[in-house]
C-alpha positions in Angstrom: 13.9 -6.9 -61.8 14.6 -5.8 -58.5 11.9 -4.0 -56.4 12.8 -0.6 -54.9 11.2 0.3 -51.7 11.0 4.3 -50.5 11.1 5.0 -46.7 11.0 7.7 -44.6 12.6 8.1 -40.5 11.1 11.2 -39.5 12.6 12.1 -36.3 13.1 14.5 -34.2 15.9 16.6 -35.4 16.4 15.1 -38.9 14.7 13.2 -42.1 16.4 10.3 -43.4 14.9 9.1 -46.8 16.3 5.8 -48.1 16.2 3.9 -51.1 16.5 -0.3 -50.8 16.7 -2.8 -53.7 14.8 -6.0 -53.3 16.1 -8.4 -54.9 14.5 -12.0 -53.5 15.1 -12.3 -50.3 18.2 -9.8 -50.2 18.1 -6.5 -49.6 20.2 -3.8 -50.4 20.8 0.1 -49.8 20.9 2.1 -52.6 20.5 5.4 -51.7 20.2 7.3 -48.3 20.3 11.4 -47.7 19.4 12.9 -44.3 18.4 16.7 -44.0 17.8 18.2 -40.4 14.6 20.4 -39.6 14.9 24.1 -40.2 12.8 24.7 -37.5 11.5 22.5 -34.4 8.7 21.2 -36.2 8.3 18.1 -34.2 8.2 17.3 -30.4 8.2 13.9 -29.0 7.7 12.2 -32.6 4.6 13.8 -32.8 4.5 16.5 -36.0 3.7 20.2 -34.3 4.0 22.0 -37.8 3.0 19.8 -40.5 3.7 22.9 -43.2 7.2 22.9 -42.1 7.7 18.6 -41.6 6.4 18.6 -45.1 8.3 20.9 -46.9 11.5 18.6 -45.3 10.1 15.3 -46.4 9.8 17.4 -49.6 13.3 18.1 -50.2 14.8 14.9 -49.9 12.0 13.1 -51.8 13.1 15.4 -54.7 16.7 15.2 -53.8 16.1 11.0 -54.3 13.9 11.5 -57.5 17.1 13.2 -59.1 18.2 9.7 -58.8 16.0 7.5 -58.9 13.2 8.7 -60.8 9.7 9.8 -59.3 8.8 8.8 -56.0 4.9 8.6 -55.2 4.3 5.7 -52.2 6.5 5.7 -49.4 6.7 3.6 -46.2 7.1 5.5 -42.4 7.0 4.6 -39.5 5.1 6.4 -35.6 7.8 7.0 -33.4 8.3 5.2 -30.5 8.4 8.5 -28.1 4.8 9.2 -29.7 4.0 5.5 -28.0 2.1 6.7 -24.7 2.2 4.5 -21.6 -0.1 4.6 -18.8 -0.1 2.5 -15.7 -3.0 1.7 -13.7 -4.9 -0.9 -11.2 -8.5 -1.9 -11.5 -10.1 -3.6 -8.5 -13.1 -6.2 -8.3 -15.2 -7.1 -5.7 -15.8 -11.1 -5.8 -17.0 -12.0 -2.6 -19.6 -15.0 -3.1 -18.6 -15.4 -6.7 -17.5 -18.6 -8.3 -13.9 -19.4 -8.5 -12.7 -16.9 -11.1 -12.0 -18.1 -14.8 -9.4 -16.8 -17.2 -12.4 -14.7 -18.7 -13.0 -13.2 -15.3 -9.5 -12.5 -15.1 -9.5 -11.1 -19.0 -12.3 -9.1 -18.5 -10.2 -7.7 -15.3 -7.4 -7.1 -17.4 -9.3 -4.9 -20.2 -11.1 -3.2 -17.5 -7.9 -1.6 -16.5 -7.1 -1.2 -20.4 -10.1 1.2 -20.4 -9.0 2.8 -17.3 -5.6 3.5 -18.4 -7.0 4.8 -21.6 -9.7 6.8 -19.7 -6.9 8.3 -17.3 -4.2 8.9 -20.5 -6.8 10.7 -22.3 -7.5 12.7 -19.0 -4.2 13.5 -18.3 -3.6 14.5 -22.2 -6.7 16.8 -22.0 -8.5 14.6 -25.0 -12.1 14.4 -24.4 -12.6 11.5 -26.1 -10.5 8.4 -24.8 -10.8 6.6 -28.0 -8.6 8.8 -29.5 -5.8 6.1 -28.9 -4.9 2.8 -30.2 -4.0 0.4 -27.5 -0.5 -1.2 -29.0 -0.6 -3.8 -26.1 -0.6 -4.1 -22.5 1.5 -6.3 -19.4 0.3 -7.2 -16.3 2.8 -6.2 -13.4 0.6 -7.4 -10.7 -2.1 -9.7 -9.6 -3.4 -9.0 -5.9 -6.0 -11.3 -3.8 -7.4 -9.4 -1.0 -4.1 -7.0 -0.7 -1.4 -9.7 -1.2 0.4 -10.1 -3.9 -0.3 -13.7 -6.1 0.9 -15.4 -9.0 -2.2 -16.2 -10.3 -5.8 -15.2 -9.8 -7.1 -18.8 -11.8 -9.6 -20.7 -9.4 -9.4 -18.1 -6.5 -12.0 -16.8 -4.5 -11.6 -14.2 -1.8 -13.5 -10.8 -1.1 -11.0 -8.6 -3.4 -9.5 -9.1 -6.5 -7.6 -6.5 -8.6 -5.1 -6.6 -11.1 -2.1 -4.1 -12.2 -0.9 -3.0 -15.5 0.8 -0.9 -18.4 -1.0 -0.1 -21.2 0.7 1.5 -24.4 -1.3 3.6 -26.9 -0.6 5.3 -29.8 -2.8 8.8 -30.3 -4.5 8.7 -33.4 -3.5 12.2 -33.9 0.0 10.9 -35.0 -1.1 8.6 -37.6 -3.2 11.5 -39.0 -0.3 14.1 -38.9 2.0 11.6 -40.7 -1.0 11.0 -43.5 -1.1 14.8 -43.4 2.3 15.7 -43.9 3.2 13.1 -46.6 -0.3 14.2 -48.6 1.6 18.1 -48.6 4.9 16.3 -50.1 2.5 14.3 -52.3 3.2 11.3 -51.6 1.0 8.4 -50.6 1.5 6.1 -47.6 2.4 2.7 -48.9 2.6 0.9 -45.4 3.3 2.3 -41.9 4.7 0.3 -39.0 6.2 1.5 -35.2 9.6 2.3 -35.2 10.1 0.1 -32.3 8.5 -2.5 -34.6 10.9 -1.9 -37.5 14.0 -2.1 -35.8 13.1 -5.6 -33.7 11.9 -6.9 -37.2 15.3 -6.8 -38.8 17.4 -7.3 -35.7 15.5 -10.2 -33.7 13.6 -12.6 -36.2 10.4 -14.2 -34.7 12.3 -17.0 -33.9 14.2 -15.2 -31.2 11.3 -13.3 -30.2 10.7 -16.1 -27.1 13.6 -14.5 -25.3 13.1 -11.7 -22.9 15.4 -8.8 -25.0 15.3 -5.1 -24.7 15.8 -3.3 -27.7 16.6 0.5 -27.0 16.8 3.2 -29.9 19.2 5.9 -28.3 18.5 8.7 -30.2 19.2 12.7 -29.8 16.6 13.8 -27.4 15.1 10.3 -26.1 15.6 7.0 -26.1 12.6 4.5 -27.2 12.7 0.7 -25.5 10.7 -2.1 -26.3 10.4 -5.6 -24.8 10.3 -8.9 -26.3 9.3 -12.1 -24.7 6.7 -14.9 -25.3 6.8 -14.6 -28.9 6.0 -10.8 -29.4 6.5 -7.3 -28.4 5.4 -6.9 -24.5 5.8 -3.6 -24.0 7.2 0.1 -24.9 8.6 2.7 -23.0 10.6 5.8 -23.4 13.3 8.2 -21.4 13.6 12.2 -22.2 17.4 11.6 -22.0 19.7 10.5 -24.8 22.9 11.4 -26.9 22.4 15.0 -26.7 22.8 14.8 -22.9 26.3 13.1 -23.4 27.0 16.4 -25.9 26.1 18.4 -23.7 28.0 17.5 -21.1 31.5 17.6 -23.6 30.5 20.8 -24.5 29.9 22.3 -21.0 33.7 20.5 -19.3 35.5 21.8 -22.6 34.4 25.2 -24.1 32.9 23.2 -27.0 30.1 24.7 -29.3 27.5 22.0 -29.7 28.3 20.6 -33.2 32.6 20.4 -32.3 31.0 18.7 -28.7 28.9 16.5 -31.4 32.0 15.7 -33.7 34.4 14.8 -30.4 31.5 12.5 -28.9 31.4 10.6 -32.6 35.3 10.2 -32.3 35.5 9.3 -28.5 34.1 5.9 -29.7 37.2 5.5 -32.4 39.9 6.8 -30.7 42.3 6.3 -27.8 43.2 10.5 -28.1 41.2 13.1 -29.3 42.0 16.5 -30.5 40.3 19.2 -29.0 39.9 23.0 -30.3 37.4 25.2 -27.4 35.4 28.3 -28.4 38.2 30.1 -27.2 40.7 28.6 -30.0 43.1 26.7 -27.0 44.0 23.5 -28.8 44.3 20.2 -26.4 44.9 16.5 -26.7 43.5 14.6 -24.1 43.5 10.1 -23.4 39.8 9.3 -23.9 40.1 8.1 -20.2 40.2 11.6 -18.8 37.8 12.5 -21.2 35.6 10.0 -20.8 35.7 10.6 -16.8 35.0 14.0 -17.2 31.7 13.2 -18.3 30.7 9.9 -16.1 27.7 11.9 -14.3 25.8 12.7 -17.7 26.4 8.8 -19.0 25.5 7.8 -15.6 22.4 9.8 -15.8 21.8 7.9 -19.5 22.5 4.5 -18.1 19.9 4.7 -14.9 17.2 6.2 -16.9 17.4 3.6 -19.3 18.1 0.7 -16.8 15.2 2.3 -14.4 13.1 2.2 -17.6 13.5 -1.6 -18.8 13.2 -2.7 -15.1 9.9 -0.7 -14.5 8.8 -2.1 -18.0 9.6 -5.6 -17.6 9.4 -6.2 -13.8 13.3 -7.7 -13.7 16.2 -7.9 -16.1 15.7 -9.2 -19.3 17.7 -11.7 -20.7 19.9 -8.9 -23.1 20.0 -5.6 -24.4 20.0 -4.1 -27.9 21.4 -0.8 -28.4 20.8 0.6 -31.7 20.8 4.5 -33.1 23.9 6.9 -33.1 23.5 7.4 -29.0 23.6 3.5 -28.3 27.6 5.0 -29.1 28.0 6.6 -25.8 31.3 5.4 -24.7 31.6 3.2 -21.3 27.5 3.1 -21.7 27.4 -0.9 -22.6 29.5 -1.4 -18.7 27.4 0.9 -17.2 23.8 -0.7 -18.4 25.4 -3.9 -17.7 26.7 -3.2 -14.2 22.9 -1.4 -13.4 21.1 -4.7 -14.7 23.1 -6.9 -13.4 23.9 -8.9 -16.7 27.0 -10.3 -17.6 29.2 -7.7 -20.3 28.4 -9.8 -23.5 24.7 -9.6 -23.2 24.6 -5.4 -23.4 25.3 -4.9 -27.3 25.2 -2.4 -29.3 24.2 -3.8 -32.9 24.7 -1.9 -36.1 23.4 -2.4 -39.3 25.8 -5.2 -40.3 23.9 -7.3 -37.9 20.5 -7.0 -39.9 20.1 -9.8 -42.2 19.3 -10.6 -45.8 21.3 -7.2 -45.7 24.0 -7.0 -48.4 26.9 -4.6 -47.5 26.3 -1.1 -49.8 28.9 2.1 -50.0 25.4 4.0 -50.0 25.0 3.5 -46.0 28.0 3.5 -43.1 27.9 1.2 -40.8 27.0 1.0 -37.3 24.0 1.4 -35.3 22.9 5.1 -36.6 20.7 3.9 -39.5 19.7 0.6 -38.1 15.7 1.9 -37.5 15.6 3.7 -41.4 16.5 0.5 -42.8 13.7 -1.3 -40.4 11.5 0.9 -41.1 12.0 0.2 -45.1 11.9 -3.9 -44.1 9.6 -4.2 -41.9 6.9 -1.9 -43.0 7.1 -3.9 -46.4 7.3 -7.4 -44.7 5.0 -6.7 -41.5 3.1 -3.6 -42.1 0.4 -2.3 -40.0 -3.1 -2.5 -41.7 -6.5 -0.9 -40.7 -9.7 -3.1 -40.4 -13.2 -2.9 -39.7 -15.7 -4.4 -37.6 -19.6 -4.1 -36.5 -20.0 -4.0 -32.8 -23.5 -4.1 -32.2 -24.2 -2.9 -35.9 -21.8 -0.3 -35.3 -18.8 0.1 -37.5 -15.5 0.4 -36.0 -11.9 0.5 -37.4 -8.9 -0.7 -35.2 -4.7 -0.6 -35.9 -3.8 -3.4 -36.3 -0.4 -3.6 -34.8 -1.8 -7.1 -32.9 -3.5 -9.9 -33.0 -7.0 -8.5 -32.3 -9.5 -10.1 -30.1 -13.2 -9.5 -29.3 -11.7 -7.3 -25.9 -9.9 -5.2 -28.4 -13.0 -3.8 -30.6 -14.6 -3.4 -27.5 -12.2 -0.9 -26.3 -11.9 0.8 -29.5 -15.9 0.9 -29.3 -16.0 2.9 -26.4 -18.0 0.3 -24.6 -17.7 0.2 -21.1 -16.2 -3.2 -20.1 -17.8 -2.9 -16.6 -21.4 -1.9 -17.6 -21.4 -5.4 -19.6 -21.7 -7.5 -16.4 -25.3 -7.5 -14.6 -25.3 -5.6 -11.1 -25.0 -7.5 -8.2 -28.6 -7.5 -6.6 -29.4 -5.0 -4.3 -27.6 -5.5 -1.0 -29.2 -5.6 2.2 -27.9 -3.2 5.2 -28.4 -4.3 9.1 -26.8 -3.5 12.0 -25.3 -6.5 14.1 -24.8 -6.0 17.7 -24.1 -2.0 16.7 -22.3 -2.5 14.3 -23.3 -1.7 10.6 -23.2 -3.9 8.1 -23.5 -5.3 4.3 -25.0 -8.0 2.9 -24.0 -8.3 -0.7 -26.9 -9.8 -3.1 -25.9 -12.4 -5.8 -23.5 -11.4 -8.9 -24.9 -10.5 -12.1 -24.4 -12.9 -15.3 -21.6 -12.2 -17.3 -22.4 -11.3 -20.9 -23.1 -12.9 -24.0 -20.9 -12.5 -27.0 -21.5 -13.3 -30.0 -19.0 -13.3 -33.1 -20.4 -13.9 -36.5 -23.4 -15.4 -34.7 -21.1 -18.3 -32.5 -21.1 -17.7 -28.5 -17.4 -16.3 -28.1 -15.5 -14.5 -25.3 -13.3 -11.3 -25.1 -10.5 -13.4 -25.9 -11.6 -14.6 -29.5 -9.5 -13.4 -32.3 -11.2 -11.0 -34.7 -10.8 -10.3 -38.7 -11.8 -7.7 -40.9 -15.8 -7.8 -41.4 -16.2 -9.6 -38.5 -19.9 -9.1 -37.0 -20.0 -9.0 -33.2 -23.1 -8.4 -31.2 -22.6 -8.0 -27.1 -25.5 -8.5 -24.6 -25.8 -7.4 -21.4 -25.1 -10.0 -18.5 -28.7 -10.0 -15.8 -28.7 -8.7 -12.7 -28.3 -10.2 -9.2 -30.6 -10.6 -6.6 -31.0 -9.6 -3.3 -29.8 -11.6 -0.4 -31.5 -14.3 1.2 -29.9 -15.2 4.3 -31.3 -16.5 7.8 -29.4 -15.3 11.0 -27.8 -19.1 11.6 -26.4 -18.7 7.5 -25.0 -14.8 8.7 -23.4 -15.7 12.4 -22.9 -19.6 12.1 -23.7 -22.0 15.0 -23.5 -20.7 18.7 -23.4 -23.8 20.6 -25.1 -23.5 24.2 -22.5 -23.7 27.2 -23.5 -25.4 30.2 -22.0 -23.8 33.7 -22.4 -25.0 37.2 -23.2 -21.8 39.6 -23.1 -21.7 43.2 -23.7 -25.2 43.0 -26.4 -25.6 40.4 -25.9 -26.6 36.9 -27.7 -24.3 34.0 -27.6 -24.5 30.2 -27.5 -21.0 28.2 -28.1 -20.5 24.3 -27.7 -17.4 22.9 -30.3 -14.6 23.0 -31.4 -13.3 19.5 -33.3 -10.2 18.9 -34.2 -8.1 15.9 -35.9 -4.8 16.0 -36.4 -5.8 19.7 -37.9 -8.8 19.4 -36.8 -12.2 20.3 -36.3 -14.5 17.0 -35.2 -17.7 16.2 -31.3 -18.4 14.1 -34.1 -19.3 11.0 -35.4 -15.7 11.0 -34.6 -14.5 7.2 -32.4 -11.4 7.4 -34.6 -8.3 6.0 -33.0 -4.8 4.9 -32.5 -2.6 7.4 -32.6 -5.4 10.2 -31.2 -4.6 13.7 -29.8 -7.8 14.6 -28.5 -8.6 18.3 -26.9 -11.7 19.4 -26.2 -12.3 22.7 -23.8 -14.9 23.1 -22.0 -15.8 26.6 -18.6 -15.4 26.3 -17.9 -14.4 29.7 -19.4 -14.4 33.0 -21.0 -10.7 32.8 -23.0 -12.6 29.7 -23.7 -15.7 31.9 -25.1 -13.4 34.6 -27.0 -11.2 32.5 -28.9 -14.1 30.4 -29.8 -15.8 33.6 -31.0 -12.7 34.9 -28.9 -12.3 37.8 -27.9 -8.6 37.1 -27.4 -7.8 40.5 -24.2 -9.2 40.6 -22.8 -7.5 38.1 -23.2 -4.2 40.1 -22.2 -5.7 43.4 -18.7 -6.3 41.9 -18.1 -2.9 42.1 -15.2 -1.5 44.2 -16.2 -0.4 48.1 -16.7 2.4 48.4 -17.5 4.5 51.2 -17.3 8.3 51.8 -14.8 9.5 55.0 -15.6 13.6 55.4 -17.8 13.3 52.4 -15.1 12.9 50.2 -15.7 9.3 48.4 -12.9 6.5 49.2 -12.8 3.0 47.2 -10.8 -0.1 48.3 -9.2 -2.2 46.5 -11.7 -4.8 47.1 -15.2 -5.8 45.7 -18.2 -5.9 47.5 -18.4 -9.9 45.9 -15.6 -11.9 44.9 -15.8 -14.3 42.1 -14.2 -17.6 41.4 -13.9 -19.5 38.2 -13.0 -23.6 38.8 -11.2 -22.0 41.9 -10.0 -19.4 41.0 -10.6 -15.6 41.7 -11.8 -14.2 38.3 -13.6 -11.1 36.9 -16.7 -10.2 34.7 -14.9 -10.0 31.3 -13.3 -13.6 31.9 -14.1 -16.3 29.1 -16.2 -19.0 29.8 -15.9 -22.4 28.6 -18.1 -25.7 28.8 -18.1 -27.3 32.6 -16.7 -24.4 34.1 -17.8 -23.6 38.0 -18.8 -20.7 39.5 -19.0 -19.2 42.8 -20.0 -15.7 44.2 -19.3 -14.6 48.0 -20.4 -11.2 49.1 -18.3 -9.0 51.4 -20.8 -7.3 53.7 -18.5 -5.3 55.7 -14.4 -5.0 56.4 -13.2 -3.4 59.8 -12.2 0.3 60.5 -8.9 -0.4 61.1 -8.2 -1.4 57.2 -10.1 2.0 56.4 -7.7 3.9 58.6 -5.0 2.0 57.3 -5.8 2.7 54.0 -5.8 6.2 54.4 -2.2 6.1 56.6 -4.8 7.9 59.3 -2.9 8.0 62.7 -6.0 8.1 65.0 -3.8 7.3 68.2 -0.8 8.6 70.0 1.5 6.5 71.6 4.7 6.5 73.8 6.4 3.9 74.9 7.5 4.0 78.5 9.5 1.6 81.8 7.5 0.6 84.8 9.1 -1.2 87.3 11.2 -3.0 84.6 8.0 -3.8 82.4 7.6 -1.9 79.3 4.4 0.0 78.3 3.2 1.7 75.6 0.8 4.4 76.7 -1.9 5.4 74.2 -4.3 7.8 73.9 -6.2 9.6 70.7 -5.7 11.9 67.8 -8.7 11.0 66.0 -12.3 9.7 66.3 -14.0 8.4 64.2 -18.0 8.5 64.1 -21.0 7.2 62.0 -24.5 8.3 62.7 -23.1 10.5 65.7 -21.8 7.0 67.2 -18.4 6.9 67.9 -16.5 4.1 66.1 -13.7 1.5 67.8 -10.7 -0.2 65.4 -12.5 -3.7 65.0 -16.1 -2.4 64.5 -17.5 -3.2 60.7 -17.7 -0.2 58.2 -20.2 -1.3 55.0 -20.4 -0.2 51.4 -21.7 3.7 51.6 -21.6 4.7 54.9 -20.7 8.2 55.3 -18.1 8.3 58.4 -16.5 11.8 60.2 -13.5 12.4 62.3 -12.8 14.7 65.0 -9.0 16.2 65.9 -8.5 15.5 70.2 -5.8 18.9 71.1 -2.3 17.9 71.3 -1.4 17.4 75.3 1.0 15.7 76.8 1.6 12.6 78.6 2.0 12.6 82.2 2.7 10.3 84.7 -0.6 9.9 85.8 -1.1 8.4 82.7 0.5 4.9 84.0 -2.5 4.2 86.3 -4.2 3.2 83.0 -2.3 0.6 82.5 -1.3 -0.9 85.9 -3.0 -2.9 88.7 -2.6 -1.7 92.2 -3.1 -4.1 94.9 -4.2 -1.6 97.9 -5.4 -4.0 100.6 -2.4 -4.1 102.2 -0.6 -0.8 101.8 -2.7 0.9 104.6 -1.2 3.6 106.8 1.8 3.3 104.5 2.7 6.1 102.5 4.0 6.8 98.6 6.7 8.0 96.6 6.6 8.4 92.6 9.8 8.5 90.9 10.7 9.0 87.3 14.3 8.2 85.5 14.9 8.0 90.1 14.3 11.7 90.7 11.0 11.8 92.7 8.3 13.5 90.7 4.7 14.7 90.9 1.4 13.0 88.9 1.5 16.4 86.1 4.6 15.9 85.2 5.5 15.2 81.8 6.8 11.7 79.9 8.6 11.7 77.2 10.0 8.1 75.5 11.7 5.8 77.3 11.5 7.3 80.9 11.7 4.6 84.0 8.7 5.5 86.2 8.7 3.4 89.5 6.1 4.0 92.9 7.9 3.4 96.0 5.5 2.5 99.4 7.0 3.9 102.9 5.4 3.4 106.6 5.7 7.5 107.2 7.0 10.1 105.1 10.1 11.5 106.0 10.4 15.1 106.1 10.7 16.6 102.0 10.4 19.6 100.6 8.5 19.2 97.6 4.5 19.2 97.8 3.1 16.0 96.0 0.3 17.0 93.7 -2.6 14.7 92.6 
């Protein structure tokens, strides 16, 4: 006798109740209707008005009973767009810990699990974040101390921290379903995810290895899910599907929505399509013009979806399933392809001929419209979903079963705190070191102790129904015990030759002022200063010869009070040679000298300043050039006036007077000139400048050719010599 399975796909828009004969291993359609929703009972495959999604599944169970006799038990399946999906990152501090151990790394994983469940439940206004199953969960990324790494097994570093996406499934849609079907009276037989269904019949376990993405194109979304390793990886969903493709047709062509609807089914049939607008204008158009008409909107489809499986699965997968009457979208296969970067035969869309141990049935069309009813009939008979309990701590606790369920798992549904089962690290210790605060972490706390039906076990043990499990809190760390050689390492001493004599220098340690030994145990609170010599300002400090350090200031002086530096030290330094300065390293062997610069001569001051404290003019006598000088400026210290070459020291305070502009005259010469007199007596003189004979007043100016001529008596002249 062949046993008859009843099966509901309540979606969105519509109901589809089916009937299927098993007969062995075959099955076979016997019956399907489909009614839409009179009103928009349900949003996101969540039921909104259970009054009104019951009195649908009502109809057509009593439109099937006309058939086939009463129907009490009936399988259904939570929608893929009710799956929510959260994605989060959950950090862990592990400096001084152990190299970290796949349970480390587990218990790191379900950490973010919580977190995701905590922030979903937030973001969904729940107050309770166990109001959600956790369906599964993939790790995107593993970081060690910022940088990205394959794998955190046997690692150690200061910061470990681990990204994922979590799916759950909000308890509030299982008890809707219940609800709704309890109103039609009927009984939930078995309940699976519509995801679920549709991989069951299409990709048997054994394909379940590969990487595929199965996608569910639907009227208002379109579900994904991920297969790899064996199972189902991960689900997602897009708000975009067929009805934006219908949309589109209607909008370019004057189409109401069902006519846009009808011309979107045949696009996918036909070369030409008939087309009647609102306005009653009746055209015939190739399906390529129609087709481009609407490339944005299946565009839009192709990168939502394609931006979807790649944000899921972290690269392409291996091949794509298209099921449900969207996956028809004409061009869409290309486009998904193109986006994914897959070769043309690996984007598919699969219909319901391609589910096996399915004999062909007049009762259903083909295609890949009724692929997920027909899953959801299969697989919820084959692989349904089943509720179990557990104690936790004598604590009873019911999970979904949708997984293999470990230890982690009733945990989570438990509302325990993954974090608070770990002992706290021991108090940490804060100093300051050389100014600078700082943290010294204590020891970790011990991990926790699980047991499972009174065997040690860990959070990745697999769990049954009745299972007892009884979690102990890990102990806490210590505090720190550190000396200051275990917190700054070995210093070795240098040893430096200066001015000649050798010395050796450790460095200087001193906490709260004191001077202490590197075996000094750290204590909280601690202000710790090292004094290591680095560079020649630390050499000169520790051997006390601080005066130096000052002495290498610029010189500076004060000129008219206001303050003038050179650019030169009161001491030079050398290093091996070399002229150096305070902040220099030092190294082992190096040689130092120091030589003081007591004084430097005016003349570089007044250089310095571009201070022209002399006038000169160069002038011709008796073929010999001169240069005639005489001053601008004086310069006095103490009252005392100062010449060019006299030494000027660090500080002293120096004034200037302004001489009156005059002019030079020929007197001037007798400066500079030697006179030989002892044999000019009785004679007499003549003074001549450029050869016009001139007086002692009268004025120079550059270049003149002054000349003194002797004479035994003065002929007569007119012009009265002046002295």
């Amino acid at each position: 006798m062949n046993e008859k399975i009843f099966a509901l796909d309540i979606g969105t828009r519509s109901v589809v109740g089916i009937i299927l004969e098993k007969n062995g291993e075959q099955f076979q359609v016997a019956d399907l209707i489909s009614m839409e929703h009179k009103e928009r009972s349900m949003l996101d495959g969540q039921i909104h008005d259970v009054l009104s999604v019951a009195n649908v599944i009502k109809e057509v169970k009593e439109a099937l009973e006309e058939k086939h006799g009463s129907l009490k038990k009936v399988c259904v399946a939570a929608a893929g767009r009710a799956l929510k999906t959260q994605q989060t990152k959950s950090v862990k501090n592990i400096e001084n810990q152990p190299l970290m151990t796949e349970e480390d790394i587990l218990h790191l994983e379900l950490s973010a699990v919580q977190k995701a469940q905590y922030e979903l439940a937030q973001h969904e206004k729940e107050e309770d974040s166990t109001s959600y199953y956790c369906v599964g969960y993939s790790v995107l990324h593993y970081h060690l101390d910022g940088d990205e790494i394959g794998s955190l097994i046997d690692q150690q570093g200061k910061e470990a921290s681990v990204e994922i996406i979590a799916t759950f499934l909000p308890k509030v849609v299982v008890e809707s379903l219940i609800s709704a079907l309890q109103r039609a009276d009927l009984e939930m037989d078995a309940l699976t995810l519509e995801p679920i269904a549709a991989i069951h019949v299409l990709i048997p376990k054994s394909m379940r290895r590969l990487n595929v993405a199965l996608v569910d194109i639907g009227a208002g979304t379109s579900d994904i899910a991920i297969t790899n390793y064996g199972t189902v990886t991960a689900y997602g969903m897009v708000p975009v599907a067929g009805d934006e493709i219908t949309e589109a047709l209607s909008d370019q062509y004057l189409l109401d929505f069902p006519k846009a609807e009808e011309i979107k089914r045949k696009l996918s049939k036909s070369e030409q399509v008939k087309i009647v607008d609102i306005l009653g204008f009746e055209t015939e158009l190739p399906y390529e013009e129609v087709v481009g008409s609407i490339a944005p909107a299946i565009d839009k489809l192709a990168r939502a979806i394609s931006e979807e499986i790649l944000r899921l699965n972290q690269k392409p997968p291996q091949a794509v399933m298209l099921v449900g009457g969207g996956s028809l979208t004409p061009e869409l296969t290309g486009r998904l392809s193109e986006l994914l970067k897959l070769p043309n035969n690996r984007v598919a869309v699969r219909g319901t001929e391609a589910i096996q141990n399915l004999k062909n049935s007049e009762a259903i069309p083909g295609g890949p419209a009724f692929v997920t009813p027909i899953g959801i009939a299969i697989a919820a008979k084959e692989n349904p979903v089943h509720y179990i309990s557990v104690n936790v701590n004598e604590r009873t606790v019911r999970l979904f079963d949708l997984k293999q369920l470990t230890i982690g798992d009733c945990l989570l549904s438990a509302g325990i705190e993954l974090k608070r089962l770990y002992g706290k690290p021991g108090m940490a210790y804060t100093i300051k070191l050389n100014g600078k605060d700082m943290t010294i972490p204590g020891t970790f706390g011990a991990s926790p102790t699980i047991l499972l039906n009174d065997q040690e076990a860990s959070l990745k043990s697999p769990v049954k129904h009745g299972d007892q499990i009884s979690v102990e809190r890990g102990k806490d760390g210590q505090s720190p015990d550190m000396t200051i050689h275990e917190l700054i390492g070995e210093i070795p001493p240098l040893d430096i030759s200066f001015n000649g004599k050798w010395h050796q220098v450790n460095p200087q340690i001193f906490v709260n002022g004191k001077k202490r030994d590197k075996d000094y145990t750290v204590q909280d609170r601690d202000v710790i200063q090292v004094k290591p010599v680095k560079t020649i300002k630390d050499f000169l400090e520790i051997t006390k010869n601080h005066h130096y350090i000052k002495e290498t200031e610029p010189f500076t002086l004060f000129v008219d009070k206001e303050k003038i530096q050179l650019d030169r030290k009161v001491i030079s330094i050398t290093k091996n040679g070399k002229p150096v300065h305070l902040n220099d390293p030092l190294k082992q062997k190096d040689q130092l000298n120091i030589n003081r610069l007591t004084s430097v001569p005016l003349k570089e001051i007044t250089d310095l300043l571009n201070m022209d404290i002399n006038e000169q003019m160069p002038v011709i006598f008796e073929s010999e050039k001169i240069i005639l000088t005489k001053p601008k400026v004086s310069i006095f210290r103490d009252g005392v006036q100062l010449h060019e070459e006299e030494p000027v020291f660090p500080g002293d305070q120096l004034f200037t007077k302004q001489h009156r502009a005059e002019p030079f005259i020929f007197q001037d010469i007798f400066r500079y000139i030697d006179l030989n007199l002892s044999d000019i007596k009785g004679k007499r003189f003549k003074i001549y400048i450029n050869g016009e004979e001139a007086g002692f007043s009268d004025h120079l100016s550059p270049g003149d050719e002054l000349e003194i001529v002797w004479h035994e008596s003065f002929p007569s002249y007119n012009k009265k010599l002046s002295r």
